[in-house]
N, C-alpha and C positions, 0 to 999 in steps of 0.2 A: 607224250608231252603233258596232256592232262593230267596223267597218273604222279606226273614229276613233279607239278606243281601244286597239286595237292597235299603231296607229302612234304612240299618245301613249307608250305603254309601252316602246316600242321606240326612241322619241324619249329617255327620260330618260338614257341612259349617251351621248347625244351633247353634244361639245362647246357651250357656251355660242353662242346667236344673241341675234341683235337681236329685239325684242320686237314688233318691224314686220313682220315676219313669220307671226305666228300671227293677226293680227284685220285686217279687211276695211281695204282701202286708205282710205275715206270714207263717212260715212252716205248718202250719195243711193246708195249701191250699196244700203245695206240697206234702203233704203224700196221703189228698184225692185226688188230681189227677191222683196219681200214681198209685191208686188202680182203673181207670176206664179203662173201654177196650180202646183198643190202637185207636181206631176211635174216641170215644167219648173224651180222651185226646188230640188227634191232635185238634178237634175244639173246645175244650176249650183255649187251648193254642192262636190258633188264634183269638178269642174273646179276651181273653187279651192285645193281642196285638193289636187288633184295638181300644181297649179302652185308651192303653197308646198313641197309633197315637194322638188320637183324642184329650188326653189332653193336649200332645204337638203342636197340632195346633190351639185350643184355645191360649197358653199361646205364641207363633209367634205370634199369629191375633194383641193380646194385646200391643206387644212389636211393631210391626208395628204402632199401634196407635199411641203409644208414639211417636215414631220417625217421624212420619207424622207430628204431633203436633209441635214438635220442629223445624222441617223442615217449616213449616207455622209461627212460631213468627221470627224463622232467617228472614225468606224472608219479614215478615212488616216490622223490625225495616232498613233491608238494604232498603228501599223503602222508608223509610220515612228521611233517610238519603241525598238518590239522592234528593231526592224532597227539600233539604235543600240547597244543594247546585247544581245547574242544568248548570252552567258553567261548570264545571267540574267532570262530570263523573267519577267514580270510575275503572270501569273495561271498559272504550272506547276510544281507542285512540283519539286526537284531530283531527276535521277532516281540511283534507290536500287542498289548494287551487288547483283548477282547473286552469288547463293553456290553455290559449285559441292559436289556431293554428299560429304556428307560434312563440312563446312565448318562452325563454329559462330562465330553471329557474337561479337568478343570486341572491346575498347578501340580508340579510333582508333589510339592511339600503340603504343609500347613504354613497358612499366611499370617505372619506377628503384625499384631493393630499397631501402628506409629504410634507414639506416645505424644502426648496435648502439647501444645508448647507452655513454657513455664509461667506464672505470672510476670507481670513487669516488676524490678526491683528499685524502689525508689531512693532506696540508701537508710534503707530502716538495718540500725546494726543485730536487730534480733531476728532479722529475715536472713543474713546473707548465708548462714551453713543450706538452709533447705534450699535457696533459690540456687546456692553451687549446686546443689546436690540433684534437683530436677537438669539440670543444664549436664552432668556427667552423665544423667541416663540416656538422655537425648544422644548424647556423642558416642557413645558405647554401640546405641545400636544402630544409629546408622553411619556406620563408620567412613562407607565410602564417599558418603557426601559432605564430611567431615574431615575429610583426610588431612590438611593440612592448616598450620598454624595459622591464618589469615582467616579462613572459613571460621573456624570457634572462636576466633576474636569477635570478629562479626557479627554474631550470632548473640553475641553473650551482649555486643556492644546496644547491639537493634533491642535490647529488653528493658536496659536503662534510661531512667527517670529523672527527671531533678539533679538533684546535688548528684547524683551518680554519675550521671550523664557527663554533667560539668566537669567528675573527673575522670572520664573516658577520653575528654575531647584534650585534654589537655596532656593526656600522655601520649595518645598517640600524636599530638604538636611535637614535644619531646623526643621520641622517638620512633618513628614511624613503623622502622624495622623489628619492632620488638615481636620477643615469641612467647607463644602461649603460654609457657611456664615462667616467663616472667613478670607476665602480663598475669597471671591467674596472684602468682604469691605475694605482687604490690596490692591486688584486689581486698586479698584476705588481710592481709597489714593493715589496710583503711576501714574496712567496713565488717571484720569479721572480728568482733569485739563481744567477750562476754561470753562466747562458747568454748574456752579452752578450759581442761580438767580441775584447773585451779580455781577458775572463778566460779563453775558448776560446783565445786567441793566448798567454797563460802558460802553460796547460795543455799545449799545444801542443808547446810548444819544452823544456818536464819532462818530456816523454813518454818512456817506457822501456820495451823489451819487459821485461826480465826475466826470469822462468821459463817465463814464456806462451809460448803458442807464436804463430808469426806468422799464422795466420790469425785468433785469437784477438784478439790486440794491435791487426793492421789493425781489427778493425770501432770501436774504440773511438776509432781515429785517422781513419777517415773523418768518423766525426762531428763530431770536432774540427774538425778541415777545413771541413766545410761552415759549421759556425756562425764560425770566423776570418774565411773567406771571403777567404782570400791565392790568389794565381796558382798553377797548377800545377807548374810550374818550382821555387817556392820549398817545395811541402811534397813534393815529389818529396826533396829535399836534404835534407826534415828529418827523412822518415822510414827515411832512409836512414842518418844519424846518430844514430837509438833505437833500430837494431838490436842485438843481441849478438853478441859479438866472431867468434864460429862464423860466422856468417852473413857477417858483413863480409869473414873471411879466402876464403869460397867465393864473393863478387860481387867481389873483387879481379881475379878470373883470367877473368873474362868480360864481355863487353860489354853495358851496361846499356841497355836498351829507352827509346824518349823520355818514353815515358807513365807518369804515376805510377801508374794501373793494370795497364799489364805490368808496372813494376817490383816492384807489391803482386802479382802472379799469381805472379811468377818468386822469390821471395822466398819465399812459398810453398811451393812445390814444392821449392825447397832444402832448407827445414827440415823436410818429409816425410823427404826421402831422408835427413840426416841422424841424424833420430829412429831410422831404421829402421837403419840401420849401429850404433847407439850400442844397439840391441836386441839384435842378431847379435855384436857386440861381447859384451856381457855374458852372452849363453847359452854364447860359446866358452871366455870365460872361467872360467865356473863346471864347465864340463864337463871342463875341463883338471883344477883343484884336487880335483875327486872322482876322475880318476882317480890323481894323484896320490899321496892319502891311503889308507893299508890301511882296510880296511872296518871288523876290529874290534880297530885301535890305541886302546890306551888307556896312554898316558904318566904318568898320575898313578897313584903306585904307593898302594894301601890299605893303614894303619896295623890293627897285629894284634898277638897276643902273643907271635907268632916274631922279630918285628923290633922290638920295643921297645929303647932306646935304641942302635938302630941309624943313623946316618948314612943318610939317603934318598939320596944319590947312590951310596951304597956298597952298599944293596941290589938283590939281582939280582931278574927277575922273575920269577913264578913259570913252571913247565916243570913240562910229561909227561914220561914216560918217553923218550919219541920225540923229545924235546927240542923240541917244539911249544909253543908261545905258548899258553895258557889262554884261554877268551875268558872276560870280567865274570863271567857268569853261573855258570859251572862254578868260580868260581874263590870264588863266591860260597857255592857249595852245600857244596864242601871247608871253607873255614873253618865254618862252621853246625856241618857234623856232625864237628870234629875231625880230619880228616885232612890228612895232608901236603901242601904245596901241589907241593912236588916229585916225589912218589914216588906218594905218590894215597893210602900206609896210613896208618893208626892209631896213636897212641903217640907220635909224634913230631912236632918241626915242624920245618919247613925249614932252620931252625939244625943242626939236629943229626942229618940227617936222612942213615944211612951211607951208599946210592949216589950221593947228592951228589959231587962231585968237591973236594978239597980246594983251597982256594983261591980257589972260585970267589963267593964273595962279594966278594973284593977284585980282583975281575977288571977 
């Protein structure tokens, strides 16, 4: 009974049999066994039961086959899967990059700097192409915080000033629902005045240096340029016709480069050297005139009591002894305290004054 119920225990984790199996083939077995001594029944009993053991481990062995078999076509067809695609492995992680010492792991990519926010735009009409135009690169790159027409309105709304402002607030009173593209092309209608081809190509051809200087002048005529959008050929000639007349008479006498940029470089460098002559110029001159000029001539003769209703062309100027010129100051200090302008004493003035020389007031 041990032995029976070992094997029943040991029987329950096997697959499912037929029930013909575990009980006696037909009753005339179990009436003859019952009629044999009780020894000779125990080992019949036991023989049948090794008999049903044994055809239930045939019919495992079999079952096992199977399952082995099927276990071998799963594992070709997964094999010949890998082998199809060998990138990418089915059941193996991708393997992970080694980091060599010293190494911190950082981003897959390279990380793009955000771009500045725009200045504020007050409604100046010569600002609105760049202030659109910083506000499109903004949107461009970060697209997903950007994404939808409410967001850029927004955005564009939070930067306006002033009169701009004023008419932000009053469009969207107007209509709330409005979309960026209509919202962008009322923008440019109002405030984006002065940049289209036409009035850059008037500007253009009224262009003048004037006192600028040409490197000065260039940068305002390139931009013109760009926004005309004429061949280079033709603003080659026109900016060569808003030059001043200096400049024109020194590209006479040399040969002009094909590019309107060597012609703007060499243009240039003219009006450097120019400037710098017209510098040297004026230091020569001024240095001539002082040496010219006595240091302390003073041609305007001073009114006093020795010369009253005297003739100013008719009076001499005062004199030392030594018949030296006076300078202001000395000549300053004699009148104050009474003395002669001529003699240098006391008592008299210049009119009347005896080593005076006769005559010499109508000299």
């Amino acid at each position: 009974m041990l032995l029976q119920l070992e094997l029943t225990c040991s029987l329950t984790h096997l697959p499912f049999l037929p029930f013909s199996l575990w009980i006696p083939s037909s009753t005339s077995d179990l009436t003859t066994r019952s009629q044999l001594p009780p020894l000779d029944r125990t080992m019949a009993l036991q023989e049948e039961t090794l008999q049903r053991h044994e055809h239930m481990l045939r019919l495992i062995s079999s079952q096992l086959g199977a399952t082995t078999q099927q276990l071998a076509e799963m594992k070709g067809m997964l094999e010949a899967t890998a082998s199809r695609t060998p990138s990418a492995p089915l059941f193996s992680a991708p393997p992970q990059p080694q980091l060599l010492p010293g190494d911190l792991p950082g981003p897959a990519g390279p990380i793009e700097r955000a771009l500045p926010t725009p200045e504020p735009f007050h409604g100046d009409l010569g600002k609105c192409g760049g202030f659109l135009t910083q506000c499109l690169f903004v949107f461009q790159q970060q697209r997903t915080a950007f994404a939808s027409d409410g967001t850029k309105i927004g955005f564009i709304l939070g930067l306006l000033r002033g009169r701009a402002l004023d008419w932000g607030h009053a469009v969207l009173q107007r209509d709330p629902g409005i979309t960026y593209r209509e919202f962008l092309s009322q923008f440019k209608e109002v405030f984006d005045k002065g940049s289209c081809p036409e009035a850059a190509v008037q500007k253009l051809i009224n262009a003048r240096q004037g006192k600028r200087s040409v490197a000065d002048f260039s940068v305002d005529f390139r931009i013109l340029a760009a926004e005309a959008g004429w061949e280079e050929k033709s603003l080659r000639g026109i900016f060569l016709n808003s030059l001043n007349d200096e400049i024109k008479y020194e590209l006479a006498t040399r040969d002009l480069p094909p590019s309107l940029g060597a012609v703007i470089s060499l243009c240039i460098r003219l009006d450097d050297r120019l400037s710098t002559r017209r510098g040297l110029r004026n230091y020569n001159s001024h240095q001539a005139s002082r040496r010219a000029a006595p240091a302390d001539r003073d041609d305007t003769p001073e009114e006093g009591p020795e010369v009253a209703g005297t003739p100013v062309g008719l009076v001499e100027q005062p004199m030392q002894l030594g018949h030296s010129r006076l300078s202001a100051a000395e000549r300053r200090r004699r009148m104050a305290s009474g003395e002669c302008l001529y003699c240098g004493l006391k008592g008299h003035f210049i009119n009347s004054c005896p080593t005076r020389p006769k005559g010499a007031a109508r000299r």
